[in-house]
PDB file with SEQRES, HELIX, SHEET and CRYST1 records, atoms N, CA, C and O in Angstrom:
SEQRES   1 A   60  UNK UNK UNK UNK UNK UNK UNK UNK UNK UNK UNK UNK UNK          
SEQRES   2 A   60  UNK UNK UNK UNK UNK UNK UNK UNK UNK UNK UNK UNK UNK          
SEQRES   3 A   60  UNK UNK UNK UNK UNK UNK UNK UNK UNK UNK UNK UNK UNK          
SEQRES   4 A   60  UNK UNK UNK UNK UNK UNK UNK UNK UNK UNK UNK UNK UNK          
SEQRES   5 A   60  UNK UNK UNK UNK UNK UNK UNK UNK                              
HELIX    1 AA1 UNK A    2  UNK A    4  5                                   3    
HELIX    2 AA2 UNK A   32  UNK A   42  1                                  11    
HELIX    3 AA3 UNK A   48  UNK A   50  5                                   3    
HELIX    4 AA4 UNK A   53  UNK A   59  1                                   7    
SHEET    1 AA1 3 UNK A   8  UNK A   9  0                                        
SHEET    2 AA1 3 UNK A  16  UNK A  21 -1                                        
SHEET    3 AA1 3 UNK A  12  UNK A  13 -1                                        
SHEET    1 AA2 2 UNK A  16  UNK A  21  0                                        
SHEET    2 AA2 2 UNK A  27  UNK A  29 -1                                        
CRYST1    1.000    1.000    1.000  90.00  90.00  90.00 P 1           1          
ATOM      1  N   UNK A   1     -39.379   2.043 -18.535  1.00  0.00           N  
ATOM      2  CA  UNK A   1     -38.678   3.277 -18.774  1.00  0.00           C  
ATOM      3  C   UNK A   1     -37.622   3.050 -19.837  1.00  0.00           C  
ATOM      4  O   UNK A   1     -36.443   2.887 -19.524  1.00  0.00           O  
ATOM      5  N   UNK A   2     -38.095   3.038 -21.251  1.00  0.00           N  
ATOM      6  CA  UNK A   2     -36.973   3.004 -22.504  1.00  0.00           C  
ATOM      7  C   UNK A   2     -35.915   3.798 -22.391  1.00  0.00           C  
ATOM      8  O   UNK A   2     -34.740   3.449 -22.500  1.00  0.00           O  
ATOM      9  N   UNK A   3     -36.444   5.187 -22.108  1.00  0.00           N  
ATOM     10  CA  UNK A   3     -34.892   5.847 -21.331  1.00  0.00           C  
ATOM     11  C   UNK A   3     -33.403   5.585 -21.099  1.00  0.00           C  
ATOM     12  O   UNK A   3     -32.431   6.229 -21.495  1.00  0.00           O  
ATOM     13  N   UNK A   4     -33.467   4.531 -20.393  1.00  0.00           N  
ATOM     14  CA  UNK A   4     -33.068   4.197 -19.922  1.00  0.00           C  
ATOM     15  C   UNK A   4     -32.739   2.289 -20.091  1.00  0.00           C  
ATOM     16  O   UNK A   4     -32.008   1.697 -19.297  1.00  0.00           O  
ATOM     17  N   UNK A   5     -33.286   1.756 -21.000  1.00  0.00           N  
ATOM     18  CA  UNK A   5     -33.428   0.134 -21.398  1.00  0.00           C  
ATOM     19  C   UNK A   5     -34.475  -0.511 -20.158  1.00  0.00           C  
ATOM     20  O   UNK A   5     -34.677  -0.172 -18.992  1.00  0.00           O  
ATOM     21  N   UNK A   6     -34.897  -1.356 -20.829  1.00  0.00           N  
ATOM     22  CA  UNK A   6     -36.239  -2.427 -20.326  1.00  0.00           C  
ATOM     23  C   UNK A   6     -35.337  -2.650 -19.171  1.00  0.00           C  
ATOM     24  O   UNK A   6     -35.718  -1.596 -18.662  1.00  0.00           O  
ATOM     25  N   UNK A   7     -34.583  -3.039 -18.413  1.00  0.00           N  
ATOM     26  CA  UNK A   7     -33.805  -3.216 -17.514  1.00  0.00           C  
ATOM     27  C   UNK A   7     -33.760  -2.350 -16.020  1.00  0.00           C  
ATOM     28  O   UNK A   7     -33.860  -2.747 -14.859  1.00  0.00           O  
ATOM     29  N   UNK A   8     -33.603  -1.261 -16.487  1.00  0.00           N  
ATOM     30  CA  UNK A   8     -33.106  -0.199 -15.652  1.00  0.00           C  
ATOM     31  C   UNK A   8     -34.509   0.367 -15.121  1.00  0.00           C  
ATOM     32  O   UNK A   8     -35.554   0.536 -15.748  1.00  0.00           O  
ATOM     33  N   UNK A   9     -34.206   0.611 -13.748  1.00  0.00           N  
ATOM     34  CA  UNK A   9     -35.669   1.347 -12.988  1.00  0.00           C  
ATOM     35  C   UNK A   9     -35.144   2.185 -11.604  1.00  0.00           C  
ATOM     36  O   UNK A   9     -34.234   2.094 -10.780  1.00  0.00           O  
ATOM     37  N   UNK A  10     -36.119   2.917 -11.842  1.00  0.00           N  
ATOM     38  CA  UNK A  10     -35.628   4.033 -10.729  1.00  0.00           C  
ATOM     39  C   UNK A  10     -37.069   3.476  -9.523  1.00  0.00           C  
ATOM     40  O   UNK A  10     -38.127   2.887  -9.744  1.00  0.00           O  
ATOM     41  N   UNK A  11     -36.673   3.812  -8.729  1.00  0.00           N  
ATOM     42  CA  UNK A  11     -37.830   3.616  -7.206  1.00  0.00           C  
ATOM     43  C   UNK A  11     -37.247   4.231  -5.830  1.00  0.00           C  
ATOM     44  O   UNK A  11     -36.092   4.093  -5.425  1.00  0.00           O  
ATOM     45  N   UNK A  12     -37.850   4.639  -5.465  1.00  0.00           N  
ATOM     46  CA  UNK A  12     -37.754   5.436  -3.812  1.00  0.00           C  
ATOM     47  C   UNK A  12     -37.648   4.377  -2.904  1.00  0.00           C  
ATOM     48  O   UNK A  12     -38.301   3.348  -3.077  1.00  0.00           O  
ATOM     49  N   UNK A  13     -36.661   4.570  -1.662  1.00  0.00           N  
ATOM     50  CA  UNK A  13     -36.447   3.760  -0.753  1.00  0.00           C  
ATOM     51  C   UNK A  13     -36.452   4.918   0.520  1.00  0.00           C  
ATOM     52  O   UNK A  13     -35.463   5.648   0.456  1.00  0.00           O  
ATOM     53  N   UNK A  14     -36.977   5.091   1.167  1.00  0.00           N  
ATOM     54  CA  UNK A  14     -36.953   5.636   3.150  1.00  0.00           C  
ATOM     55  C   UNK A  14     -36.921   6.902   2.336  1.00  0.00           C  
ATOM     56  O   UNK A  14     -37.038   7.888   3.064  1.00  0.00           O  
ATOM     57  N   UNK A  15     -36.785   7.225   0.905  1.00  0.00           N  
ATOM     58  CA  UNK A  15     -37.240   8.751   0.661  1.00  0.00           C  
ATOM     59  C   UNK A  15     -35.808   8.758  -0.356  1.00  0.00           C  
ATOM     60  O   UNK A  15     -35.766   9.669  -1.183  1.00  0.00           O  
ATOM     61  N   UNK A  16     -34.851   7.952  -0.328  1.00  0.00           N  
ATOM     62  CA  UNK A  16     -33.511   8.363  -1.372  1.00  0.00           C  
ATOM     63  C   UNK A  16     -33.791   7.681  -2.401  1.00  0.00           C  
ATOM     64  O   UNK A  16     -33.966   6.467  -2.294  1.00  0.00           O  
ATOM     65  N   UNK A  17     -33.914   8.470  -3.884  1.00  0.00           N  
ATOM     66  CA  UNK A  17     -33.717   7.613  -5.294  1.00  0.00           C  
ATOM     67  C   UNK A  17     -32.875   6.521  -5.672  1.00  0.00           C  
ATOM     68  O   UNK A  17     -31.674   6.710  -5.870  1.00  0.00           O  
ATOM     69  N   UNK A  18     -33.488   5.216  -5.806  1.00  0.00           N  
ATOM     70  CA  UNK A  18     -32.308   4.507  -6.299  1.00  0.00           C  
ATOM     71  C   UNK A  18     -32.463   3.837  -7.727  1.00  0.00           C  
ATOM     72  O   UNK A  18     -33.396   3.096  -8.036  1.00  0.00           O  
ATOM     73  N   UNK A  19     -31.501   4.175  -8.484  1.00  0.00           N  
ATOM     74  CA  UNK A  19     -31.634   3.472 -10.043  1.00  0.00           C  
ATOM     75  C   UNK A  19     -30.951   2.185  -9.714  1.00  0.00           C  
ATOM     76  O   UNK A  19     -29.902   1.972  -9.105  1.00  0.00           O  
ATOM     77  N   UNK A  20     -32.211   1.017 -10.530  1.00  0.00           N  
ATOM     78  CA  UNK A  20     -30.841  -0.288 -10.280  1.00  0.00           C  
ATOM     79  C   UNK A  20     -31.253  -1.168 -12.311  1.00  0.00           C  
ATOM     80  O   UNK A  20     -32.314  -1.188 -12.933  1.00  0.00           O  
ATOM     81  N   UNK A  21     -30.081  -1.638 -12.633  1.00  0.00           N  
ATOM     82  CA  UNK A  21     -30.476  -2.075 -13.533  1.00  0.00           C  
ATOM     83  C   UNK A  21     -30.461  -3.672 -12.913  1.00  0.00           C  
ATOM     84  O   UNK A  21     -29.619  -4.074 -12.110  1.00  0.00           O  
ATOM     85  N   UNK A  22     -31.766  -4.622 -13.560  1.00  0.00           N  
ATOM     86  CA  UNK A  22     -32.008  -5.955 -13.212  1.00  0.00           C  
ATOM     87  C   UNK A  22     -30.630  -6.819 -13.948  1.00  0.00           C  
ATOM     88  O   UNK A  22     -29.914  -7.502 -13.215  1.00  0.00           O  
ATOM     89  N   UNK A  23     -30.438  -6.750 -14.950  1.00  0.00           N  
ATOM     90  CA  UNK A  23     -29.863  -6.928 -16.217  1.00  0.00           C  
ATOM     91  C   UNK A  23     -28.152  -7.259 -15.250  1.00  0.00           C  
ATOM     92  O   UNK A  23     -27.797  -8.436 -15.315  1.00  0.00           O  
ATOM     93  N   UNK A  24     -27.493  -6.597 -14.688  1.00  0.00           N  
ATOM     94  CA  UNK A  24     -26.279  -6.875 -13.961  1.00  0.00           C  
ATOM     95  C   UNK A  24     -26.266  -6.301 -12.348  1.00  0.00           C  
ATOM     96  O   UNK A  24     -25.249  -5.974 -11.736  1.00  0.00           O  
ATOM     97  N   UNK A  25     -27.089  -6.280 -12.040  1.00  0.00           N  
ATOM     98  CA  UNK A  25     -27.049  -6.305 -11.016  1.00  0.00           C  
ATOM     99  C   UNK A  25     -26.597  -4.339  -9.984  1.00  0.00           C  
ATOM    100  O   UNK A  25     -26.446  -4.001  -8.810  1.00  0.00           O  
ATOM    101  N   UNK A  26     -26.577  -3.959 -10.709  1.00  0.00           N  
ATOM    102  CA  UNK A  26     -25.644  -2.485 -10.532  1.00  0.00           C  
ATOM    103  C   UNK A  26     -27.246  -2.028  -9.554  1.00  0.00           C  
ATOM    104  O   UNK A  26     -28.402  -2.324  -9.858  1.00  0.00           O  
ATOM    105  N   UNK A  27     -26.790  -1.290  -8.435  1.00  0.00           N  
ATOM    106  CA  UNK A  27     -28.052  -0.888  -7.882  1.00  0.00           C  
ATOM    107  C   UNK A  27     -27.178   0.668  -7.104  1.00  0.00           C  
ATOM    108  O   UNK A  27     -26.111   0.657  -6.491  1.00  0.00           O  
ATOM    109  N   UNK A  28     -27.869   1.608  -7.337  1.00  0.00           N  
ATOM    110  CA  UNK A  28     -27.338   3.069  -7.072  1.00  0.00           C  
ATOM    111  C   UNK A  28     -28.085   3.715  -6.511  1.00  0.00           C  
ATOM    112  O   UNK A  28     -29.171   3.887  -7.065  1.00  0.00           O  
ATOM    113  N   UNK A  29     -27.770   4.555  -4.764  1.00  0.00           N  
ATOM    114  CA  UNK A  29     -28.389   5.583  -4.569  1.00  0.00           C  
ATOM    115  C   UNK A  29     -28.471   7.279  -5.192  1.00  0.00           C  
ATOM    116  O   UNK A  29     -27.448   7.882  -5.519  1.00  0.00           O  
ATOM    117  N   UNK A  30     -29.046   7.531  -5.229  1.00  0.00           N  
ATOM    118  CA  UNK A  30     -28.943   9.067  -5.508  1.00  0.00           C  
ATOM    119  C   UNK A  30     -29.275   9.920  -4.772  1.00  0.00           C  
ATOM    120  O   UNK A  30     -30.301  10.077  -4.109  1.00  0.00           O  
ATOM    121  N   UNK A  31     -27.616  10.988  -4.988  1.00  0.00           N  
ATOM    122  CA  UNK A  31     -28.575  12.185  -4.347  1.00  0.00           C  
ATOM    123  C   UNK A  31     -28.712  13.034  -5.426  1.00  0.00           C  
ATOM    124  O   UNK A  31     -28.484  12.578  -6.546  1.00  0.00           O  
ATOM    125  N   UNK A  32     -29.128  14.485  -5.259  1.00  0.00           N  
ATOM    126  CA  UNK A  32     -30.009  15.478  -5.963  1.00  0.00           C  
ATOM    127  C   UNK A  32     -29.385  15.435  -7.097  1.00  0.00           C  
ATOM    128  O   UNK A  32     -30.031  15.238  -8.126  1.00  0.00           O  
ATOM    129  N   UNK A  33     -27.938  15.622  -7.131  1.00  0.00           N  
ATOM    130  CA  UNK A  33     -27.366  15.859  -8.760  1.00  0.00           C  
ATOM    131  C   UNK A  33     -27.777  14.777  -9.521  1.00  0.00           C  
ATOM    132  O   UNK A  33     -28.168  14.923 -10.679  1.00  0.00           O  
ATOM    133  N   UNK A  34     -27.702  13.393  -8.805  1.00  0.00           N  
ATOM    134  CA  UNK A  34     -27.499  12.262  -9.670  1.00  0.00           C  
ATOM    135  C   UNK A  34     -29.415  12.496 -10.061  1.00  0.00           C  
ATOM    136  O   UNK A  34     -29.823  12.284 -11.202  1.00  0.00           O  
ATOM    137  N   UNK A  35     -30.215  12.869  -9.112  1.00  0.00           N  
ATOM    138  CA  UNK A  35     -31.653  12.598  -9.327  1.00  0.00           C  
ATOM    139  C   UNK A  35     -31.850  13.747 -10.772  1.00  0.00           C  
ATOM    140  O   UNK A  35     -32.795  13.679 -11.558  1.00  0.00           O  
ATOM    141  N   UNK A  36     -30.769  14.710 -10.849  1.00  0.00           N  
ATOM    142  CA  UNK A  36     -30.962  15.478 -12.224  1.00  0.00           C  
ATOM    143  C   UNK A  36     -30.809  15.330 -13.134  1.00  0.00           C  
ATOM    144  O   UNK A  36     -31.380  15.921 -14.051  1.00  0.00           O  
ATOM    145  N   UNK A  37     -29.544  14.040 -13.287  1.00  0.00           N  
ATOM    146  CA  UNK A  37     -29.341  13.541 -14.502  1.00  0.00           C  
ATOM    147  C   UNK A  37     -30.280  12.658 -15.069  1.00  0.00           C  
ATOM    148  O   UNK A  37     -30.435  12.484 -16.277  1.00  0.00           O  
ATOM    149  N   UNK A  38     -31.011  12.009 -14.001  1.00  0.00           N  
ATOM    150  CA  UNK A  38     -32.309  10.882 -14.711  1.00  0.00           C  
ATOM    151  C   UNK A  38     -33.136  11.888 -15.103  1.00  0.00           C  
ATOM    152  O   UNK A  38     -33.398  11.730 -16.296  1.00  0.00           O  
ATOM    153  N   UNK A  39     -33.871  13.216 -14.475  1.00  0.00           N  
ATOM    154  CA  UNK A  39     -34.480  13.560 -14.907  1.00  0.00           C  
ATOM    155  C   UNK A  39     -34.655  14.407 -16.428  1.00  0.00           C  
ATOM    156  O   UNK A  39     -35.613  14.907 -17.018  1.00  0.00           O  
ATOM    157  N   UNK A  40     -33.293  14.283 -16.684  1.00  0.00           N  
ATOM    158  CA  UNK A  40     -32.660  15.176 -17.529  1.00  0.00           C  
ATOM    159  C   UNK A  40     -32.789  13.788 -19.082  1.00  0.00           C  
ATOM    160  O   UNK A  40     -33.125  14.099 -20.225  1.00  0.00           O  
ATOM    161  N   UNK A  41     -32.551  12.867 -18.791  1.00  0.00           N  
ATOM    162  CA  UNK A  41     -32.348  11.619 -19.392  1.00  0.00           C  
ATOM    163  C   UNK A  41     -33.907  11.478 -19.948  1.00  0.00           C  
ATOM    164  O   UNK A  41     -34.242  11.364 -21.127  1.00  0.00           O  
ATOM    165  N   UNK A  42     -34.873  11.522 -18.642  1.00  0.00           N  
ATOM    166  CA  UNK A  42     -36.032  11.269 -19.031  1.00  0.00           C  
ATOM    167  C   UNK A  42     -36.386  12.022 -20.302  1.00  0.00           C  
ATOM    168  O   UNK A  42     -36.552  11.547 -21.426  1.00  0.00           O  
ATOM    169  N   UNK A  43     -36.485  13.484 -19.851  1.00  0.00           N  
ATOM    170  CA  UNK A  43     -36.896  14.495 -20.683  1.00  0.00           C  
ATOM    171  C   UNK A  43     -35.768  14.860 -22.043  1.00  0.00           C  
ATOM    172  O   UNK A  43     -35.712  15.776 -22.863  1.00  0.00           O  
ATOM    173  N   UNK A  44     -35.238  14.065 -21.875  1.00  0.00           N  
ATOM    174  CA  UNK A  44     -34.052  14.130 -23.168  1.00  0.00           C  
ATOM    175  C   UNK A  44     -33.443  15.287 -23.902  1.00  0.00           C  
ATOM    176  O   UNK A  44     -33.294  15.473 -25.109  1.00  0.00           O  
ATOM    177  N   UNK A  45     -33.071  16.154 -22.660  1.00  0.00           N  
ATOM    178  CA  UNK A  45     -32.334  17.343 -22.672  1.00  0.00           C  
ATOM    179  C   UNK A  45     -31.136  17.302 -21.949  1.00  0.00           C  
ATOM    180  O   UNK A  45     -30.798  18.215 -21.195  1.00  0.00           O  
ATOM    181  N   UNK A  46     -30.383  16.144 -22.168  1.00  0.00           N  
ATOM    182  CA  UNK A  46     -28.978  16.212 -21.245  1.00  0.00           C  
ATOM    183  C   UNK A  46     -28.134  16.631 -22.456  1.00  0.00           C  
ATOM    184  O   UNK A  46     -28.146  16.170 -23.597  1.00  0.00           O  
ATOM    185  N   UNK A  47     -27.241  17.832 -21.815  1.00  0.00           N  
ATOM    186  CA  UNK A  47     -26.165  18.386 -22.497  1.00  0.00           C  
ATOM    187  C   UNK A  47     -25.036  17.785 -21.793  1.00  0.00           C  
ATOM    188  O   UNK A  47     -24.892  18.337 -20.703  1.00  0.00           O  
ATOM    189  N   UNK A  48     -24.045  16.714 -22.039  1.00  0.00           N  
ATOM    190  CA  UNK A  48     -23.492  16.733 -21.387  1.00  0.00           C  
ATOM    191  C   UNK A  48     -22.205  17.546 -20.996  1.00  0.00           C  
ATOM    192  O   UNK A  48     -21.610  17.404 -19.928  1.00  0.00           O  
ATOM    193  N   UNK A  49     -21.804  18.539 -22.138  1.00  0.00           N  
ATOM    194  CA  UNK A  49     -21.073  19.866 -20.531  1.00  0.00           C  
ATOM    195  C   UNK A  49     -21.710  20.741 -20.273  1.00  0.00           C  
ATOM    196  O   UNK A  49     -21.512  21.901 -20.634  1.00  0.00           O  
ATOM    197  N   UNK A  50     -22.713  20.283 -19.505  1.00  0.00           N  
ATOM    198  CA  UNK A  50     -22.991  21.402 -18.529  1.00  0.00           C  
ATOM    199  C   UNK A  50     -23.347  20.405 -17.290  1.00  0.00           C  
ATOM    200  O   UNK A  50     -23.936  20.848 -16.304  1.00  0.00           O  
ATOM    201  N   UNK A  51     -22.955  19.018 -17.390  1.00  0.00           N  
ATOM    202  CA  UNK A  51     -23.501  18.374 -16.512  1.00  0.00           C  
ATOM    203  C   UNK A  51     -21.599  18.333 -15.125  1.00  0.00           C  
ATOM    204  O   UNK A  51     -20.473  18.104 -15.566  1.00  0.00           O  
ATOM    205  N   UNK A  52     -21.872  18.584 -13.816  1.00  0.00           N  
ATOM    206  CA  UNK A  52     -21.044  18.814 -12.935  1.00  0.00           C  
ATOM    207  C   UNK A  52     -20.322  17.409 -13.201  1.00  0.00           C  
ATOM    208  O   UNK A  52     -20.824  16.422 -13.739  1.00  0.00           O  
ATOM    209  N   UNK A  53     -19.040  17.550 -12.701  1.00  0.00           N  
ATOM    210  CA  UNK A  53     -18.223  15.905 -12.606  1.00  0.00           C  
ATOM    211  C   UNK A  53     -18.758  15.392 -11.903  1.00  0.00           C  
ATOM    212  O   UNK A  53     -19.212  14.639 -12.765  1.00  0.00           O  
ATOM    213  N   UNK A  54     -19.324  14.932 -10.778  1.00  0.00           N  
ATOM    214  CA  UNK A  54     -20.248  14.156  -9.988  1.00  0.00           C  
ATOM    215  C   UNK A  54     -21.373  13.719 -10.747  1.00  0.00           C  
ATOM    216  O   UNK A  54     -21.912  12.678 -10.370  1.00  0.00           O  
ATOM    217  N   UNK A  55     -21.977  14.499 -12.057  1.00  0.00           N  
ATOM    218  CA  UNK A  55     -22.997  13.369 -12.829  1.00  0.00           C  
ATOM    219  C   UNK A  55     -22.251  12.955 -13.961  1.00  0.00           C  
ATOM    220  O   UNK A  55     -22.545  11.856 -14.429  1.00  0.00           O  
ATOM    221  N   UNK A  56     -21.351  13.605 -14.493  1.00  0.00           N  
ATOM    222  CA  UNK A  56     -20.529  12.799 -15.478  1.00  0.00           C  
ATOM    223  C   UNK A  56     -20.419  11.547 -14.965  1.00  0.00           C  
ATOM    224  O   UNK A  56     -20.853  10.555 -15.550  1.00  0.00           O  
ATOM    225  N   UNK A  57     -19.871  11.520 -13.918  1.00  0.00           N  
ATOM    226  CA  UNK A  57     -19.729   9.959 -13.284  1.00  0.00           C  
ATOM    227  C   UNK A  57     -20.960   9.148 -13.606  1.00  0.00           C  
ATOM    228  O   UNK A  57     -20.879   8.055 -14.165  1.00  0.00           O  
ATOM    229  N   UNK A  58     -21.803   9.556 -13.339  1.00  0.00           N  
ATOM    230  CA  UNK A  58     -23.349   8.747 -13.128  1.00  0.00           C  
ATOM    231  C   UNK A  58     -23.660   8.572 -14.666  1.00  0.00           C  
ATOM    232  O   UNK A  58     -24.058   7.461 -15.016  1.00  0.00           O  
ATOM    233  N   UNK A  59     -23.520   9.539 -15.597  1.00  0.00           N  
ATOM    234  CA  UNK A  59     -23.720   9.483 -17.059  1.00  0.00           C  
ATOM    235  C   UNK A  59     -22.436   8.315 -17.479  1.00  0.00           C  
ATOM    236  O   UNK A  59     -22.822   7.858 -18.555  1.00  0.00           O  
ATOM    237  N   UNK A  60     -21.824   8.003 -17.315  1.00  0.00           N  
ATOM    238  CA  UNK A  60     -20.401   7.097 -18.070  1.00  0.00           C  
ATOM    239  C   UNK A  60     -20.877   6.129 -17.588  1.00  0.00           C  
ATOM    240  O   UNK A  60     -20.336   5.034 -17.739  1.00  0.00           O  
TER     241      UNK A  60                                                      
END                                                                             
């Protein structure tokens, strides 16, 4: 997922999204907002103001 760097991967766990990059170790659950910003990332339509402060966080 270039998206995102050779590093970074998203995968399902008991049903919650988690992005983790291999690269440092950072491993993140998501819920729905955060699952909008990847999808948003994927499809490479993130505006970021219109994105809520709870994915700003996840975007920085």
């Amino acid at each position: 997922m270039d998206w995102l760097g050779n590093n970074v991967k998203t995968f399902k766990v008991k049903g919650i999204t988690i992005i983790a990059n291999r690269n440092n170790g950072m491993v993140i659950g998501l819920d729905r907002e955060g699952e909008e910003v990847v999808d948003l990332l994927k499809s490479n339509l993130i505006e970021i103001s219109s994105l809520s402060d709870n994915q700003k966080e996840l975007w920085c």
